[in-house]
C-alpha positions in Angstrom: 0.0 0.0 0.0 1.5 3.0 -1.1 2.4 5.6 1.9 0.3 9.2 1.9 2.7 12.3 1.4 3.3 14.0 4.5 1.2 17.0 6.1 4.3 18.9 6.2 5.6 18.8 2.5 1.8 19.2 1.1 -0.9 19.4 3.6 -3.4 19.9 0.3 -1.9 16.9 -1.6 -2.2 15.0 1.8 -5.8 15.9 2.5 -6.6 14.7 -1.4 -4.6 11.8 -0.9 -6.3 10.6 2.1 -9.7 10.8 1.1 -9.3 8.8 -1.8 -6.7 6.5 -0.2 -8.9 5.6 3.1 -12.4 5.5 0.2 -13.8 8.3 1.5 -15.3 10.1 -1.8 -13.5 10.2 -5.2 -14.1 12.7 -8.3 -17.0 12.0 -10.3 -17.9 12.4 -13.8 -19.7 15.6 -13.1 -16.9 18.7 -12.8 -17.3 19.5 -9.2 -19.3 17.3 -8.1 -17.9 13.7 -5.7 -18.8 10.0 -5.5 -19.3 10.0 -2.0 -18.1 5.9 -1.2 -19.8 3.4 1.0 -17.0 3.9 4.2 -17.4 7.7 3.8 -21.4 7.9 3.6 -21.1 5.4 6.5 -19.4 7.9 8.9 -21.8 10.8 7.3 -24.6 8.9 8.1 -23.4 8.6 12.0 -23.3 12.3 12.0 -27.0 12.8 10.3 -28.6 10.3 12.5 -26.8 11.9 15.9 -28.3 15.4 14.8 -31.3 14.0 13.5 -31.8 12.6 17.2 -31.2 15.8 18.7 -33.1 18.0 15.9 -35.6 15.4 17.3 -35.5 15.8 20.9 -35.4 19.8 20.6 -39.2 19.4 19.3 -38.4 19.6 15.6 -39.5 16.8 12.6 -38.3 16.6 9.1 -39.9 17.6 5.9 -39.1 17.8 2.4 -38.9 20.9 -0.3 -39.0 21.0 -3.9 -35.3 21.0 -5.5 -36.2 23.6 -7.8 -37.4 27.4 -7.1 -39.4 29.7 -9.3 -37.3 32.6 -10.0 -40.0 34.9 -9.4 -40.0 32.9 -5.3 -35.7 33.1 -5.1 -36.0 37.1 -6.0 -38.7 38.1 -3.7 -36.0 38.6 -0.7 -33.5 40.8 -2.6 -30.6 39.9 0.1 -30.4 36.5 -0.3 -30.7 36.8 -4.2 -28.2 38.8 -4.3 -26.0 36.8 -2.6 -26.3 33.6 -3.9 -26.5 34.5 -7.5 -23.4 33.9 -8.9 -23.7 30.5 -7.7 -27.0 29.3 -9.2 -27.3 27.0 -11.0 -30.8 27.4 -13.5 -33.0 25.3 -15.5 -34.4 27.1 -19.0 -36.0 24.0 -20.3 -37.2 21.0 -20.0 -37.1 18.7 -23.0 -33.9 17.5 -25.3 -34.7 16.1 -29.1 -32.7 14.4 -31.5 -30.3 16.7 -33.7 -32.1 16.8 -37.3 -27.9 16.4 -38.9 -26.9 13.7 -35.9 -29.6 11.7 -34.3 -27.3 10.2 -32.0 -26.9 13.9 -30.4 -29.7 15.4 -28.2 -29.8 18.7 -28.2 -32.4 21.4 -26.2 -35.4 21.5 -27.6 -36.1 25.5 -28.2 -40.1 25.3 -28.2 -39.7 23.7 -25.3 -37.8 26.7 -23.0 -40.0 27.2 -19.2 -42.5 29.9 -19.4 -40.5 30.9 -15.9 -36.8 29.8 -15.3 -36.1 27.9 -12.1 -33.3 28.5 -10.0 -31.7 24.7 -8.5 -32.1 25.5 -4.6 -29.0 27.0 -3.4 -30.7 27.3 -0.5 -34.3 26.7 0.4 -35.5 30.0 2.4 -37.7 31.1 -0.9 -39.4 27.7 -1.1 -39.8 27.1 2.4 -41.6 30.6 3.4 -43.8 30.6 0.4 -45.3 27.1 1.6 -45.3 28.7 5.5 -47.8 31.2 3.8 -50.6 28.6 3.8 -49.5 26.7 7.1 -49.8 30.2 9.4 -52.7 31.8 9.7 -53.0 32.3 13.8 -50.9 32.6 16.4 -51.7 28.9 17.5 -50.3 27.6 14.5 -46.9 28.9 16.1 -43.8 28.0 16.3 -43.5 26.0 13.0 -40.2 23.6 13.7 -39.2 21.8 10.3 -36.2 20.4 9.2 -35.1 18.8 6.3 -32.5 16.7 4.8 -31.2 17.7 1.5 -28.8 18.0 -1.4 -27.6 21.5 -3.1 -26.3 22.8 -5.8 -24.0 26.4 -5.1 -22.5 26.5 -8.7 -18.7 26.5 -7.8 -15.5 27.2 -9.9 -12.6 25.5 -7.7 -13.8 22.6 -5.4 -12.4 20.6 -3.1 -13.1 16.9 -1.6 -16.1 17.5 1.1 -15.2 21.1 1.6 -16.6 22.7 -1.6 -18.3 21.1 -4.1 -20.6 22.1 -6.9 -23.6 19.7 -5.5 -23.6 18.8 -1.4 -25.4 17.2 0.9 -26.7 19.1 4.7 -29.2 19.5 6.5 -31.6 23.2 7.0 -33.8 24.0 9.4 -36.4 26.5 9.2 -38.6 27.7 11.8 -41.5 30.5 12.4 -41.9 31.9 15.7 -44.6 34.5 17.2 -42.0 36.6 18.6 -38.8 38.2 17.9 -37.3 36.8 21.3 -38.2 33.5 21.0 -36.6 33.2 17.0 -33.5 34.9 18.9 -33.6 31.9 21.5 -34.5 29.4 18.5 -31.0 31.0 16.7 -28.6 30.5 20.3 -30.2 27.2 21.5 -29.7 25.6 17.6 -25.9 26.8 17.4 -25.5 25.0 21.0 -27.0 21.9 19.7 -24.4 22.4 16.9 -21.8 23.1 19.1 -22.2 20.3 21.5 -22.3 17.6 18.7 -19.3 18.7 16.9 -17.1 18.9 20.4 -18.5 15.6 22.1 -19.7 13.5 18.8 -16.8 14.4 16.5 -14.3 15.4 19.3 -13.2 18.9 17.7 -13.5 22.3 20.2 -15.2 25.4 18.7 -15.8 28.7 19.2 -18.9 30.2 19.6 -19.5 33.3 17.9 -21.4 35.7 15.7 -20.4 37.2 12.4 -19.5 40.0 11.0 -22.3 42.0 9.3 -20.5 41.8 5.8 -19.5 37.9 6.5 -23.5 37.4 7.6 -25.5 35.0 6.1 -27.8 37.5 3.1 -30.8 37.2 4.6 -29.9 37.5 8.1 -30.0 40.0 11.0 -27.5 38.3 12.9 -25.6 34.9 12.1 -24.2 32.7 14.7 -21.6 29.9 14.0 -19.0 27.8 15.4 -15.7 28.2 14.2 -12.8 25.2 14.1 -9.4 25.1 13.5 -7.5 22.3 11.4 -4.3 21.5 11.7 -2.4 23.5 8.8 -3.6 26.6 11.1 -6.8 27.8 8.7 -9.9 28.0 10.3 -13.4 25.7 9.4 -16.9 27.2 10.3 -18.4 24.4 11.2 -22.2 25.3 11.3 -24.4 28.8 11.3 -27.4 29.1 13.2 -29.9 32.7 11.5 -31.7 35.0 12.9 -33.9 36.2 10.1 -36.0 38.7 12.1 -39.0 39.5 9.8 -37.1 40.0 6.7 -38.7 36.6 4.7 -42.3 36.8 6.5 -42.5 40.1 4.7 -41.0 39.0 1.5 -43.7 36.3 1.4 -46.1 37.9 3.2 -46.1 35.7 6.0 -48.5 36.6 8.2 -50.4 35.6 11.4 -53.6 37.0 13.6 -51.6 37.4 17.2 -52.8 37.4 20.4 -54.2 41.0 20.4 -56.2 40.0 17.7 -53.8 42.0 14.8 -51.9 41.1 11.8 -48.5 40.4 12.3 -44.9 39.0 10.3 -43.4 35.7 11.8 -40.3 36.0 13.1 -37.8 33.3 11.4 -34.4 31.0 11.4 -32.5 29.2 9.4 -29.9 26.6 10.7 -27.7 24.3 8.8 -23.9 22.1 8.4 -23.4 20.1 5.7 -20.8 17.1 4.3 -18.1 20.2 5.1 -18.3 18.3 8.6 -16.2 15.5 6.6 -13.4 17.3 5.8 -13.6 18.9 9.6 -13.1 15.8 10.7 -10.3 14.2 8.5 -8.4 17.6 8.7 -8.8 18.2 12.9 -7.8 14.7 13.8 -5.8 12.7 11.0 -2.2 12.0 10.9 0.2 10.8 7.8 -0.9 7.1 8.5 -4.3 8.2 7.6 -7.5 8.5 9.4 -8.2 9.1 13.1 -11.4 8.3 13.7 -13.3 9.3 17.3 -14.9 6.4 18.2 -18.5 7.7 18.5 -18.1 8.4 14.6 -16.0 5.1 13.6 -18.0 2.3 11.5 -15.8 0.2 12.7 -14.9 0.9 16.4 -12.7 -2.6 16.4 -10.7 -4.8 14.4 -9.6 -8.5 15.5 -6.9 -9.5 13.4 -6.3 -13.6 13.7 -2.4 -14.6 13.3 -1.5 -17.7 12.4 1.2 -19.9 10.9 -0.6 -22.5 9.3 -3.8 -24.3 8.6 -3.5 -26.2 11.8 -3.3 -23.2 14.0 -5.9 -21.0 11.8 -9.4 -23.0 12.9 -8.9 -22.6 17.1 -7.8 -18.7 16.2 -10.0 -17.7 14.0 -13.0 -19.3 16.4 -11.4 -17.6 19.6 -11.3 -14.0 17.5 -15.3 -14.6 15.8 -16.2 -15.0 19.7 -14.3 -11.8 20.9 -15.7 -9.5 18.1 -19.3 -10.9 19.4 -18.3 -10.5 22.6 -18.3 -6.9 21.8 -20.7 -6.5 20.0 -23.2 -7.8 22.5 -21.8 -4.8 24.3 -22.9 -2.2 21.7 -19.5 -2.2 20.4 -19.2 -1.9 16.3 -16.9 -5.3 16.0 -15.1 -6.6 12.6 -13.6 -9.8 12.6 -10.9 -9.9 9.4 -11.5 -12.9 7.5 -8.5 -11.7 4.8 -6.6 -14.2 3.7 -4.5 -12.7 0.8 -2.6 -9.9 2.5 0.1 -10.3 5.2 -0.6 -8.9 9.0 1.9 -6.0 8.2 -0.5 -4.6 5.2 -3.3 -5.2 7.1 -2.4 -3.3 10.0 -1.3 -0.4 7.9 -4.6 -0.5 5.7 -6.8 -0.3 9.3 -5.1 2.3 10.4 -5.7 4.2 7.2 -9.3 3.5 7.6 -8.8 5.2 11.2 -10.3 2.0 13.1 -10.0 3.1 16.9 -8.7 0.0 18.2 -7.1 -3.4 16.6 -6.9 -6.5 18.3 -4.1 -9.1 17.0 -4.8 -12.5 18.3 -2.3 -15.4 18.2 -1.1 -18.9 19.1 0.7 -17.2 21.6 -2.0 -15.0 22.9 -3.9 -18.0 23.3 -1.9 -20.3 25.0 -1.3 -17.1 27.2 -4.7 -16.5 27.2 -4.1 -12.6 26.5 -4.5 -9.9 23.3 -2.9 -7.4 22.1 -4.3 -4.6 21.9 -3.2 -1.3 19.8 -4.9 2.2 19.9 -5.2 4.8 16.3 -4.6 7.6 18.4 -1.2 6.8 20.0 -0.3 3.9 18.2 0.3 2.4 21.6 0.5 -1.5 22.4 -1.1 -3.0 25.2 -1.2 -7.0 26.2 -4.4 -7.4 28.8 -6.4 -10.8 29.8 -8.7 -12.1 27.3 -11.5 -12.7 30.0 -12.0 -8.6 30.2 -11.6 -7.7 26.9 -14.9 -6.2 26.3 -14.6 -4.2 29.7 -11.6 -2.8 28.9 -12.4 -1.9 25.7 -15.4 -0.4 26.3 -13.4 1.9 28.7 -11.0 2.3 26.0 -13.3 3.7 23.5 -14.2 6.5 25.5 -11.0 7.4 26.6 -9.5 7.2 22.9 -12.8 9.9 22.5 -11.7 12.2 25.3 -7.9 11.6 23.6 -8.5 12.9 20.6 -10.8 15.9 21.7 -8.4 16.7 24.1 -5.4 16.7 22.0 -7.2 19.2 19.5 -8.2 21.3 22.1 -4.7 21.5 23.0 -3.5 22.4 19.3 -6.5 24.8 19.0 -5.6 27.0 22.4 -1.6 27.1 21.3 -3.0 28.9 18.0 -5.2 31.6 19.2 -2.5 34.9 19.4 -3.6 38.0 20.6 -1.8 40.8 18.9 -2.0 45.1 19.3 -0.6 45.5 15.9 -0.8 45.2 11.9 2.7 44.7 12.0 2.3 42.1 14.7 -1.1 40.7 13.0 1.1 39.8 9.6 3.7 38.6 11.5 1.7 35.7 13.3 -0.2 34.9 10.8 2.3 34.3 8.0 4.7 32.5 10.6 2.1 30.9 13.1 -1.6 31.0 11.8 -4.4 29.9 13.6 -6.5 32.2 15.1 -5.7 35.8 15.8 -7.3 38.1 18.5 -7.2 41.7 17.2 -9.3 44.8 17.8 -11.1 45.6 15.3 -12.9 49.3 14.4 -16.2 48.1 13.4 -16.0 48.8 9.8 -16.5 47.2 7.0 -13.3 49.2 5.2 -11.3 48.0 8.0 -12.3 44.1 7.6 -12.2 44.7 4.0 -8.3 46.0 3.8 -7.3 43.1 6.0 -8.9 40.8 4.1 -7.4 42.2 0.8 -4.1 42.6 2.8 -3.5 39.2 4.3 -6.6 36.7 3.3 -7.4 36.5 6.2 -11.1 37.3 7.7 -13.1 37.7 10.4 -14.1 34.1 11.7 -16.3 35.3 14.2 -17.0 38.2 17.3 -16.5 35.2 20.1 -19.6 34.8 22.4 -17.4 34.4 25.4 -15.2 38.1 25.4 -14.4 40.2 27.5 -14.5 43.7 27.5 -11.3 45.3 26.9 -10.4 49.1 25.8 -7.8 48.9 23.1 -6.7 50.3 19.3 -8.0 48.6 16.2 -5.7 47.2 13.9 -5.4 50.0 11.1 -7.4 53.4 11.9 -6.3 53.3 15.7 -9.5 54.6 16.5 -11.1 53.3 20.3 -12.1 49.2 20.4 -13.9 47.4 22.9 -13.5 44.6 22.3 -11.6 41.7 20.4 -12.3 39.3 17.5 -10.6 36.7 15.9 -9.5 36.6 12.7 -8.0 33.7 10.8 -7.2 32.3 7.0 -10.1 29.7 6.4 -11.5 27.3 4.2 
């Protein structure tokens, strides 16, 4: 198996390698677009059914929108058209026909061009409050809680495995409340349930934050997200959570009879994260051997890897490994038993921890007559020997240490990257020989955010949650700050 180039001499080549290497996704015959493979949608489909759960338990339930918007519907809210219009993708017609001088070729039919063009959701806001315009009428039809899972198309010119494609999959939620405080508590309490998967499910710490006005969602009155950092030192926003105020109620003419018996606007959200969580994950946690999995997320949790000599040793280890991995499994533990018998132990081990399985067993004559197993962790790579009677206790203790592990040693990568600097000079300086984040002042103006970002690349990832107030000089007009934000390069 051929080794992965190393982080350090191309930590792009590396991430490309690796997800194609470990059959996470590979290119597709669409420009832009990804063959998400079997072991990839495997972990993706332990993140959706985790948020699912909690979407769930926070009182929401799951619909499903049209793919395709009327024009007319994507225009009516001028900020989010505007904003997402260089990257839709529109259909004009809706037949193909034979080419009179080639009848192999099919070409577009012209007679038969849309009476109205529509626009391949990009996002489904439009859509979704156009249909809330027949579901709210009073204020007992209130709050409206829907989510849905989804593919979209955000028309793009370089993409990139998981992290920016031309079609994705994510999830959106979209809600309707009676008041402007309780949409503003819809907005927090969605980017916690964000927040609190992606640092105890996937094991990488965020920051909570809101963004900049010019960096908000185009739609929005105020966008909160949750900002990660991989390990090249760029920053990831991991999710946004919307507060829409009234702005699509009144583009669609949302309206409800409230409480005091008068018309009034719904007050709205929007909440999503998308298959971007992928490349979170390989980029926060993996190593040059390949994946490194947190265990919650793993498809495979364990391996047991049988060892033997010859035939005659082969049927009492192979029998004493089948009963371990069902051992665990009774436990609730994801167990495979490798039943390879082409490739040598050496390749095997080396393809397993590619695939980023948390924890191989090796089992052989040895371990039997001692009646022990070896057992060897992803995340350290350390070897352990313990009894075979308590192999599914310790394990299961394992498991969530490996978990705590991993998170733990990001957070730990993450906190030794956030800088706090008083000048531009000092702001370049860090980021071209450190990265990560950077806290700076910062006057409040666009221009300001705009020259930095024109400057240096880098942006402002979020106004943390969590800061304190602190009198100091922003970055490039020295006028009076407040308070600090933190910038970063991102993806």
């Amino acid at each position: 198996m051929a080794k992965l180039i190393s982080r350090k001499e191309d930590y792009n080549k590396w991430y490309n390698e690796l997800v194609q290497k470990a059959d996470l996704a590979e290119n597709s015959g669409v420009r832009g677009c990804m063959v998400i493979k079997p072991y990839g949608f495997a972990i993706w489909e332990k993140m959706k059914d985790e948020l699912d759960r909690k979407f769930k338990e926070t009182g929401h339930t799951n619909a499903y929108f049209p793919i395709f918007i009327p024009k007319s519907l994507f225009e009516a809210e001028e900020k989010n058209a505007e904003g997402f219009a260089k990257e839709c993708a529109v259909v004009t017609h809706y037949r193909l026909k034979n080419d009179p001088g080639n009848p192999q070729k099919l070409i577009v039919d012209p007679e038969a061009r849309l009476e109205e063009e529509l626009v391949v959701r990009p996002t489904s806001e439009a859509i979704i409050w156009n249909t809330y315009k027949s579901w709210i009428q009073s204020y007992r039809d209130l709050p409206v809680l829907v989510n849905q899972w989804a593919n979209v198309v955000r028309w793009e010119m370089r993409t990139r495995f998981f992290l920016r494609t031309s079609e994705f999959l994510w999830q959106e939620g979209h809600t309707a409340h009676e008041t402007r405080e309780e949409a503003l508590e819809e907005s927090k309490k969605m980017l916690e349930v964000y927040a609190d998967f992606v640092e105890n499910f996937m094991a990488i710490p965020v920051i909570r934050g809101i963004k900049s006005p010019s960096e908000r969602f185009a739609g929005a009155e105020e966008t909160f997200c949750i900002e990660a950092l991989m390990q090249d030192g760029k920053a990831l926003q991991a999710g946004t959570s919307h507060f829409l105020g009234q702005n699509f109620s009144k583009a669609f003419e949302v309206k409800f009879l409230n409480r005091e018996g008068k018309l009034d606007h719904a007050w709205g959200t929007s909440w999503g994260t998308s298959t971007r969580l992928m490349g979170a994950l390989i980029m926060t946690h993996s190593d040059d051997r390949g994946l490194v999995l947190p265990p919650s997320l793993a498809p495979i949790q364990v391996v047991v890897v049988p060892i033997f000599k010859g035939e005659d040793q082969r049927e009492e280890i192979e029998k004493m490994g089948r009963k371990i991995a069902e051992r665990l499994e009774k436990k609730g533990i994801s167990a495979k038993f490798d039943t390879d018998k082409h490739n040598k132990p050496g390749w095997k081990f080396a393809e397993y921890e590619l695939k980023g399985i948390p924890v191989r067993i090796t089992l052989g004559a040895k371990e039997i007559e001692n009646k022990v197993v070896e057992v060897a962790r992803r995340d350290t790579l350390s070897k352990e020997i313990i009894p075979m009677d308590t192999v599914d206790a310790y394990i299961t203790t394992l498991l969530d240490t490996i978990q705590k592990n991993i998170y733990k040693k990001a957070l730990n990568y993450r906190n030794a990257r956030i800088t706090e600097v008083n000048t531009y000079e000092e702001f370049k300086r860090v980021l071209e020989e450190k990265g990560g984040f950077i806290s700076a002042h910062w006057d409040g103006t666009e221009k300001e955010e705009e020259q930095i970002k024109n400057e240096t690349k880098a942006t402002i990832r979020c106004i943390p949650l969590e800061v304190k107030s602190e009198t100091g000089i922003s970055l490039i007009s020295k006028t009076p700050s407040d308070k600090r934000v933190l910038f970063a390069k991102a993806y």
